[in-house]
C-alpha positions as CSV (number, residue, x, y, z in Angstrom):
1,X,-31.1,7.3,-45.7
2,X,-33.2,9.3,-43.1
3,X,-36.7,7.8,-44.4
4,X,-35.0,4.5,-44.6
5,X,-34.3,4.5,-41.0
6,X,-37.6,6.8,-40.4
7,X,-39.4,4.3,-41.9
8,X,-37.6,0.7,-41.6
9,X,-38.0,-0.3,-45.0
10,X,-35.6,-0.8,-47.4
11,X,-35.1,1.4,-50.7
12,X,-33.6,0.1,-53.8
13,X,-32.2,2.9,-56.9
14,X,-31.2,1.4,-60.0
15,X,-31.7,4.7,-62.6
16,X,-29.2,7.2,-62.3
17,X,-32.0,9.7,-63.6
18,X,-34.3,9.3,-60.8
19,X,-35.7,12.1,-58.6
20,X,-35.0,10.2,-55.6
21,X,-31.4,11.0,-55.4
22,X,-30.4,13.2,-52.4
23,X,-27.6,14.6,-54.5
24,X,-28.0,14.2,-58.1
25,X,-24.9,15.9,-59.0
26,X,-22.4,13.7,-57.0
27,X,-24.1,10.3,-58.5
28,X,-23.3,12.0,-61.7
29,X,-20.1,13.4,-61.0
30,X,-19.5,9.4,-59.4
31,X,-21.0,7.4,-62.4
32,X,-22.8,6.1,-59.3
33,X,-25.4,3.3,-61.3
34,X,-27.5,2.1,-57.9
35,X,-28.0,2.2,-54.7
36,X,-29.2,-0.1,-51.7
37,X,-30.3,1.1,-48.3
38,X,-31.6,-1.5,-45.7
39,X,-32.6,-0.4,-41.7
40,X,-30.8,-2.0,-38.7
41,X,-33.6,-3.0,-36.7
42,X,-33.0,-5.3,-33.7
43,X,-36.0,-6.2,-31.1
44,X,-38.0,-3.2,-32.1
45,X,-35.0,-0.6,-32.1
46,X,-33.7,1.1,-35.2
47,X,-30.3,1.6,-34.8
48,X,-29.3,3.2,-38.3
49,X,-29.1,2.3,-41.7
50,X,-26.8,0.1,-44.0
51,X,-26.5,1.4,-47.1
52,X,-24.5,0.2,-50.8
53,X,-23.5,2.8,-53.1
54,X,-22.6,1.2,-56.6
55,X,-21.4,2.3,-60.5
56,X,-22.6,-1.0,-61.3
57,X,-26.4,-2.2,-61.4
58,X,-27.3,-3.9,-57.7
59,X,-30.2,-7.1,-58.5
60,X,-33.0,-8.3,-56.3
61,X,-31.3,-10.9,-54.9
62,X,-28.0,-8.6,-53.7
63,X,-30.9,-6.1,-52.4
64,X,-32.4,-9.6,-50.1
65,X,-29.0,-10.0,-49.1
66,X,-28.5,-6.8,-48.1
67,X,-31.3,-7.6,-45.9
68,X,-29.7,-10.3,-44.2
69,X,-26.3,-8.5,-43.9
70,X,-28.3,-5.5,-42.2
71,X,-30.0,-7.9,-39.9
72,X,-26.9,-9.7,-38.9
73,X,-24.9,-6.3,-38.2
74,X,-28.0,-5.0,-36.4
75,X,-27.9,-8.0,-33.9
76,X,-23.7,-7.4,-33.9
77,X,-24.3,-3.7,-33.2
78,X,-26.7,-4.6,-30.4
79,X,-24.5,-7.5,-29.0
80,X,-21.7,-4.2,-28.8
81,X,-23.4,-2.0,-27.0
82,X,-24.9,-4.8,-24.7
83,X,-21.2,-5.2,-23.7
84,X,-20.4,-2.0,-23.6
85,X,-23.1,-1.2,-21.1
86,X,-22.4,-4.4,-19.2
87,X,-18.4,-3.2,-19.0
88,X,-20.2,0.4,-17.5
89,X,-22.1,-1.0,-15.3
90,X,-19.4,-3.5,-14.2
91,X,-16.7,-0.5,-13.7
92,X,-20.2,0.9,-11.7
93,X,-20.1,-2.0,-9.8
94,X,-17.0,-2.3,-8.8
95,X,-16.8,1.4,-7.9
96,X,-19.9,0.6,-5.6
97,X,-18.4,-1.9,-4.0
98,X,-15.0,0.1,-3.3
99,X,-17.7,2.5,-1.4
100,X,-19.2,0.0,0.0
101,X,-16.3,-1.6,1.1
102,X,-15.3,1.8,2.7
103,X,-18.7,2.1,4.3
104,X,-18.2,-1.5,5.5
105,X,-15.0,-0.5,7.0
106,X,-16.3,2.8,8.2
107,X,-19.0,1.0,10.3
108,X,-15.9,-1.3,11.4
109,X,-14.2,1.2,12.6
110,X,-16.6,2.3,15.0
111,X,-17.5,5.5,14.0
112,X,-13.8,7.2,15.0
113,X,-11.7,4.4,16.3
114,X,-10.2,2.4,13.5
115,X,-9.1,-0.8,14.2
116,X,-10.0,-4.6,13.7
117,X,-7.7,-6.4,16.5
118,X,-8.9,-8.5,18.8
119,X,-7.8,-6.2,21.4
120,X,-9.5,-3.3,19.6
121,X,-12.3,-5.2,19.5
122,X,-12.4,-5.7,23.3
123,X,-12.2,-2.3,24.1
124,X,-15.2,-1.4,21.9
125,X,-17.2,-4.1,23.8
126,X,-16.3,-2.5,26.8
127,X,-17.1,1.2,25.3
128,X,-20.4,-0.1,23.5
129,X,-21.8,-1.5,27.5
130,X,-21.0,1.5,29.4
131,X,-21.9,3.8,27.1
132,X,-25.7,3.1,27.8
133,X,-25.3,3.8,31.1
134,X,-24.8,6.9,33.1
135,X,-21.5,5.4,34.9
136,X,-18.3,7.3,35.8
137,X,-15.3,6.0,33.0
138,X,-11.4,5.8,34.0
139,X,-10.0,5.8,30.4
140,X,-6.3,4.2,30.7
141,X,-3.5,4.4,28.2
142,X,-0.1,5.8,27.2
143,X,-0.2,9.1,25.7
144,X,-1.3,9.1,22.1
145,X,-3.4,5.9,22.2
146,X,-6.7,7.7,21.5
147,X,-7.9,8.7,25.4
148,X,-10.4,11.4,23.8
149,X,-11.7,9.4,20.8
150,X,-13.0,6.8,23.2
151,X,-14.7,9.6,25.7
152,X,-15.7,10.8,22.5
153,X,-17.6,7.6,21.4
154,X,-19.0,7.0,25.4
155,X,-20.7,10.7,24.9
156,X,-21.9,10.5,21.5
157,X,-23.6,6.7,22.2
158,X,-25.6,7.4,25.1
159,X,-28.3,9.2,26.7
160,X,-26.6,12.6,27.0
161,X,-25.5,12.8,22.8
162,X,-27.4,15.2,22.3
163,X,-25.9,17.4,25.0
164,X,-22.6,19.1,25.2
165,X,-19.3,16.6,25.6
166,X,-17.0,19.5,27.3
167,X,-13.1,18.6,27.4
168,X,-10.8,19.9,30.0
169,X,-7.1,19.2,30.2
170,X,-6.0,19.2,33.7
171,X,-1.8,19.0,32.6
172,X,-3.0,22.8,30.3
173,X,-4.3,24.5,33.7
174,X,-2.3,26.0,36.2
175,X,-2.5,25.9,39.5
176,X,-4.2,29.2,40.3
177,X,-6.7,29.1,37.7
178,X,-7.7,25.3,38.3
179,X,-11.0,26.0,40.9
180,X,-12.2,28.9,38.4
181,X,-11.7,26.9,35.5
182,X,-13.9,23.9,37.2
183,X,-16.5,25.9,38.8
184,X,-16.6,29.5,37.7
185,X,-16.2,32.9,39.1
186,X,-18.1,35.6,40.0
187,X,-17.4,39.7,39.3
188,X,-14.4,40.6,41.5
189,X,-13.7,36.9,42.8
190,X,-10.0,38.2,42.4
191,X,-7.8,40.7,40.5
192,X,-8.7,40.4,36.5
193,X,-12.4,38.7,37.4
194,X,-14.4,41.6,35.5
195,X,-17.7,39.5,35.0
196,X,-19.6,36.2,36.4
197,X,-17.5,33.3,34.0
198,X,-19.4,29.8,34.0
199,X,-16.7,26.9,35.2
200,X,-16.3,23.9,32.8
201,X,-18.9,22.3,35.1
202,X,-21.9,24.4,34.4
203,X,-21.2,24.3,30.8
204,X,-21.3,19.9,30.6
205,X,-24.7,20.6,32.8
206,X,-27.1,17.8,31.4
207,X,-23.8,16.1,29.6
208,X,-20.5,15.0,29.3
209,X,-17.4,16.5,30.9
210,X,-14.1,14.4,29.9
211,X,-11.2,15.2,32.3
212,X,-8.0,14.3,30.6
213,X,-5.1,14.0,32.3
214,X,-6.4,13.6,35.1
215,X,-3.0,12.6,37.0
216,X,-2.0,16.2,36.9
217,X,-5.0,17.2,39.1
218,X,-3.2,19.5,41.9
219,X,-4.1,17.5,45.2
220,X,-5.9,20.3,46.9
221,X,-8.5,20.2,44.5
222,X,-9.2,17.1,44.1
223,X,-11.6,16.9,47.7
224,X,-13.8,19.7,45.6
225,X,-13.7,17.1,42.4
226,X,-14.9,14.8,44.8
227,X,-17.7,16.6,46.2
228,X,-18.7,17.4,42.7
229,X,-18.7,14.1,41.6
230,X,-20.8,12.7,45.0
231,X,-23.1,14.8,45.6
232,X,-23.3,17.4,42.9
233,X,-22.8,20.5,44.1
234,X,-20.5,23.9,43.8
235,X,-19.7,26.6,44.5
236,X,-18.4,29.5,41.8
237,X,-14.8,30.8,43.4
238,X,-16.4,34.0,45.4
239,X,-20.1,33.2,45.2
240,X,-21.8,31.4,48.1
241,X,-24.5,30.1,45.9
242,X,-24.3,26.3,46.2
243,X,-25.4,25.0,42.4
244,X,-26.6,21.8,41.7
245,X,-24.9,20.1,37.9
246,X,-25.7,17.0,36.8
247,X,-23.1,15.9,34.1
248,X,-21.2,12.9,33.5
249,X,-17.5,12.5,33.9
250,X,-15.3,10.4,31.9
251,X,-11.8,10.9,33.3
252,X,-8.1,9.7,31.3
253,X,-4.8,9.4,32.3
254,X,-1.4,8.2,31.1
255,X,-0.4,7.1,35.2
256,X,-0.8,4.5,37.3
257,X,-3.2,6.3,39.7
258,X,-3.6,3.4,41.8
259,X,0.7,3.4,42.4
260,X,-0.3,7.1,42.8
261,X,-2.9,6.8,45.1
262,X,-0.9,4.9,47.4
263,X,2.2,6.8,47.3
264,X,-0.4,9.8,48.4
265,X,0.0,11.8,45.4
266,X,-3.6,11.2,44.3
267,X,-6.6,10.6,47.1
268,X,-7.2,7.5,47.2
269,X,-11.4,8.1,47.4
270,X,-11.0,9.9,44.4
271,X,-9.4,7.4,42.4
272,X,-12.0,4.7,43.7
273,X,-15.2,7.4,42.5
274,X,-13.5,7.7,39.2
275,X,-12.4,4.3,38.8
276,X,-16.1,2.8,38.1
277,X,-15.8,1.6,35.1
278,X,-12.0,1.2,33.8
279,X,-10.9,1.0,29.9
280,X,-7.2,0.6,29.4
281,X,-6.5,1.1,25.7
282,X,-3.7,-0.8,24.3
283,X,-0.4,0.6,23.2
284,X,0.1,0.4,19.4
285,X,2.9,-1.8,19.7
286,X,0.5,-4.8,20.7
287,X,-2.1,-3.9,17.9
288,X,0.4,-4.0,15.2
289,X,-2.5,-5.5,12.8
290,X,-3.9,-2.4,12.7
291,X,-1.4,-0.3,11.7
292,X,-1.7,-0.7,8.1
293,X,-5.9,-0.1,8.6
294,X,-4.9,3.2,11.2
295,X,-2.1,4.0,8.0
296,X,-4.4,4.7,5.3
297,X,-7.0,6.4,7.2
298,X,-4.7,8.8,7.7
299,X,-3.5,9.2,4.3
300,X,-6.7,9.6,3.1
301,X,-7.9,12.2,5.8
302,X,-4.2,14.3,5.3
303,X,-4.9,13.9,1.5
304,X,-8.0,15.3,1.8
305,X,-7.2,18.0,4.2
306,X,-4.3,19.2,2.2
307,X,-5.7,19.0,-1.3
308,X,-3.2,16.2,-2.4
309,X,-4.6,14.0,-4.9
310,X,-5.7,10.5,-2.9
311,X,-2.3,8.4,-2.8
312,X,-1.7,4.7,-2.4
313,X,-0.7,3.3,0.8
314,X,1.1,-0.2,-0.5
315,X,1.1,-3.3,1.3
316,X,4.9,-3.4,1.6
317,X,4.5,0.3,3.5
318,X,2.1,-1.2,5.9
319,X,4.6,-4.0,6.7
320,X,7.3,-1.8,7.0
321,X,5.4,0.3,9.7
322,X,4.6,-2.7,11.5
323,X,8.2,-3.3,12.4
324,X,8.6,0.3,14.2
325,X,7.3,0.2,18.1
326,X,6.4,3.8,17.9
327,X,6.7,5.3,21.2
328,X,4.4,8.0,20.5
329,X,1.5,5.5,19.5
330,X,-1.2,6.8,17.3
331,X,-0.3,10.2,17.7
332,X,3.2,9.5,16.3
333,X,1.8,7.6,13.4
334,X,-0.6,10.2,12.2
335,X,2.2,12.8,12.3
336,X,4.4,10.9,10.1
337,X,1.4,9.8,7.8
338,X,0.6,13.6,7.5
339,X,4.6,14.5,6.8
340,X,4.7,11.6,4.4
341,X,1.7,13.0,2.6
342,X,2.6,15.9,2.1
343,X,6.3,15.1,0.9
344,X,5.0,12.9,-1.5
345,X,3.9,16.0,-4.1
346,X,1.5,13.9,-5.2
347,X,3.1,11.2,-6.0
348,X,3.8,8.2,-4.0
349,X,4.0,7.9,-0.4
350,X,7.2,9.3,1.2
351,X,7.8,7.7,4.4
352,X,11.7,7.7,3.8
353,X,11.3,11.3,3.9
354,X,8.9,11.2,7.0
355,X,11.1,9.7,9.6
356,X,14.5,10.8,8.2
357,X,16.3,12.3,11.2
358,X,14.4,9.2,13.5
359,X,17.1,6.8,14.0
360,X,14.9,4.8,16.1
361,X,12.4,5.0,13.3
362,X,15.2,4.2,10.2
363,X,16.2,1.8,12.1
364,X,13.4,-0.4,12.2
365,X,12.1,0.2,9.0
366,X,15.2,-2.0,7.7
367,X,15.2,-5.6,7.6
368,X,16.0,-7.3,10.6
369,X,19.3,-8.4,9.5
370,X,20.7,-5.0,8.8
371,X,20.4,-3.7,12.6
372,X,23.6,-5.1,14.0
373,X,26.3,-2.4,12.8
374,X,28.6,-5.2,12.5
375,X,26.8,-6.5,9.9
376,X,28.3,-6.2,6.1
377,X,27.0,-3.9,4.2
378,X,25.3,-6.0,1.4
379,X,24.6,-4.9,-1.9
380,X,20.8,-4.7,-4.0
381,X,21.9,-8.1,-6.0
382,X,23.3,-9.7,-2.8
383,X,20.2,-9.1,-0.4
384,X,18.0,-10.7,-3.6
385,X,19.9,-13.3,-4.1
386,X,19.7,-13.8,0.2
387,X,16.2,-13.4,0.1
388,X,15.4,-15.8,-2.8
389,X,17.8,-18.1,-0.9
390,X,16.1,-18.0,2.3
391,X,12.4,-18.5,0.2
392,X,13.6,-21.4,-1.6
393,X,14.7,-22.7,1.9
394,X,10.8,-22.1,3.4
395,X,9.5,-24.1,0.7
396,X,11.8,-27.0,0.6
397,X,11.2,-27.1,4.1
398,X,7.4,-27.0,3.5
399,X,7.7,-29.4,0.8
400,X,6.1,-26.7,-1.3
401,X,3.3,-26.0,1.0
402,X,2.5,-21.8,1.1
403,X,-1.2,-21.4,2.8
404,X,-2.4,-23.3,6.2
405,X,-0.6,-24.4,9.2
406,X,3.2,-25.0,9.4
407,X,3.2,-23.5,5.6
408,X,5.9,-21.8,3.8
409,X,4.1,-18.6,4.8
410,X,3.4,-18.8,8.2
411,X,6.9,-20.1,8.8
412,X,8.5,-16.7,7.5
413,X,5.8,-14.8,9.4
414,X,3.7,-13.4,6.1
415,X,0.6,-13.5,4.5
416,X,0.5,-16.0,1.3
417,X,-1.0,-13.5,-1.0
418,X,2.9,-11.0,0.0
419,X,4.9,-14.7,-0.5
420,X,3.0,-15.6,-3.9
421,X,3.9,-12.1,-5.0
422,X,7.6,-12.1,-3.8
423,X,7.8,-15.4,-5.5
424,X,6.7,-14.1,-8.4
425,X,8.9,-10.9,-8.2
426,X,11.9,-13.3,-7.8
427,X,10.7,-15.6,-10.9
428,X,10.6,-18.1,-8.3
429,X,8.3,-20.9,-9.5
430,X,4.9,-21.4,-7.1
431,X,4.3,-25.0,-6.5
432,X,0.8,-25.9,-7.9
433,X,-0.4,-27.5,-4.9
């Protein structure tokens, strides 16, 4: 059968005796008569051979049918494997366009701040046209919204990204140590000062230095943050070598510095040098959109960093984090991503076992209707047949009408595609229209 294919011609054996038997014995031992052997060619390709063996005598007009049969399952084999590539190349595809899709969101994102609100989106805006510039940022925000990704993003997409972006958290530095930590020391500036130390200052020279928490700034050092910031200039604590630095300062707090600055806990010339360019970053509460988005970025980067195989964050867990205000913002979300994560073993996403213990949290994770502790306590079958109820009441009212304006699901506050698949989980049937 190998020459037959070798050569794409067909052989035809009708004596028993001949030499051309690959294994004379077995047709004996077989009473095998004849035998038939046509190529599967299609388009030029040989793709094997089709081959009759028979204790009977096989005619020339069985051989010419054999011919056709061989043609026809060579253009069936082909037509196979045709599909079967297509079906690769369309799992290829779709695997493409999942990365693509992640690249897509990637870029959304804006390089490390994920998030597709419109109020997201205006801070960006605001990020994208200072960032060019060389200008002095205030970065407003309650802690946890993201202060340091934002500085981060002003460095990295301007003219000093290739310089060093040096952080300095003003609430981690005590008193004493504040004016060496800014500007440096010299040998034997005071007790424990056994070599010249570079301040934070000298190190951002020719970059970025982001100030966070700026609030906490003791006020007698804030005239020598001033000077710094006008004009320049330094001094190390026990040198009287004035050094020139030319960095750029991006500056966050969680206070109103302004309430501050008039109260006189914060000089009000300060706050006015700082205050060139404000950002105020929204709490998570008002870019509840996002939360889903923020909520599987994070389960992918704690996956990742924990070695957990990649885990499913499902639609109804994204709704159900929507309805919690946490207080601790983004911060708070990516610690109980992480927790959940890393409860889950796994296997699905645990955010029951993430926020047990955070009433606060439990609390809003339940239906609206549950809150009130004077509420019965209703049972699995009783909340379904509520909530089918209460479905069937949105459509009547709707006249049947799920998508657009005024529809059954913007009247119960969801997307159509989570109604349809309620509906269907209830066996509730969808109107056509």
């Amino acid at each position: 059968m190998g020459s037959i294919a070798a050569n794409r011609t067909g052989l035809l054996l009708i004596d028993p005796s001949s030499e051309q038997w690959a294994r004379p014995e077995w047709v004996r031992y077989e009473s095998i008569q004849s035998f038939a052997g046509q190529p599967l060619v299609f388009r030029d390709e040989t793709l094997g051979t089709l081959a009759v063996f028979r204790r009977q005598s096989i005619n020339d007009q069985e051989f010419r049918w054999l011919r056709m049969f061989a043609d026809q399952a060579a253009s069936a084999i082909a037509n196979a494997r045709a599909f079967s590539e297509l079906d690769r190349l369309r799992q290829q595809l779709e695997f493409h366009n999942a990365y693509l899709k992640e690249e897509v969101e990637t870029a959304l994102a804006f390089g490390s701040i994920v998030g597709r609100s419109r109020v997201v989106h205006r801070v960006l805006e605001q990020v994208e046209d200072v960032a060019r510039t060389d200008a002095t940022v205030l970065i407003l925000g309650e802690s946890g919204t993201g202060k340091e990704l934002v500085a981060n993003e002003i460095h990295h997409r301007g003219p000093r990204a290739q310089r060093n972006f040096v952080r300095v958290n003003c609430s981690a530095i005590s008193r004493e140590v504040f004016e060496s930590e800014f500007f440096g020391h010299v040998r034997g500036a005071f007790t424990g000062a056994l070599r010249d130390r570079p301040g934070r200052f000298q190190v951002a020279d020719g970059g970025t230095i982001f100030l966070d928490e700026i609030g906490e700034l003791p006020l007698d050092m804030q005239p020598k943050l001033l000077r710094v910031l006008q004009e320049g200039q330094y001094e190390r604590v026990g040198d009287d070598v004035t050094r020139k630095v030319d960095v750029r300062v991006v500056a966050a707090t969680n206070q109103d510095l302004h309430a501050e600055a008039r109260a006189r806990r914060f000089r009000r010339d300060l706050f006015y040098r700082l205050n060139v360019f404000p950002i105020e970053l929204p709490p998570l509460r008002a870019r509840k959109d996002d939360i889903p988005l923020l909520a599987a970025h994070f389960v992918a980067q704690a996956s990742k960093r924990h070695g957990i195989p990649s885990l499913r964050l499902t639609e109804e867990d994204g709704e159900r984090l929507q309805r919690y205000e946490w207080p601790g913002n983004i911060r708070e979300l990516q610690n109980v991503i992480e927790r959940a994560v890393i409860l889950s073993k796994g296997e699905r996403l645990r955010l029951d076992l993430a926020l047990a213990g955070v009433p606060a949290a439990i609390a809003s994770l339940l239906p609206s209707s549950c809150i009130d502790t004077d509420d019965p306590i209703l049972t699995e079958r009783e909340w379904r047949d509520r909530e089918r109820a209460n479905l069937l009441n949105a459509l009547r009212r709707t006249e049947g009408r799920i998508y657009g304006p005024e529809g059954a699901a913007e009247l119960l506050g969801l997307k159509p595609t989570t109604l349809t698949s309620r509906l269907r989980a209830l066996k509730i049937d969808i109107p056509s229209r």
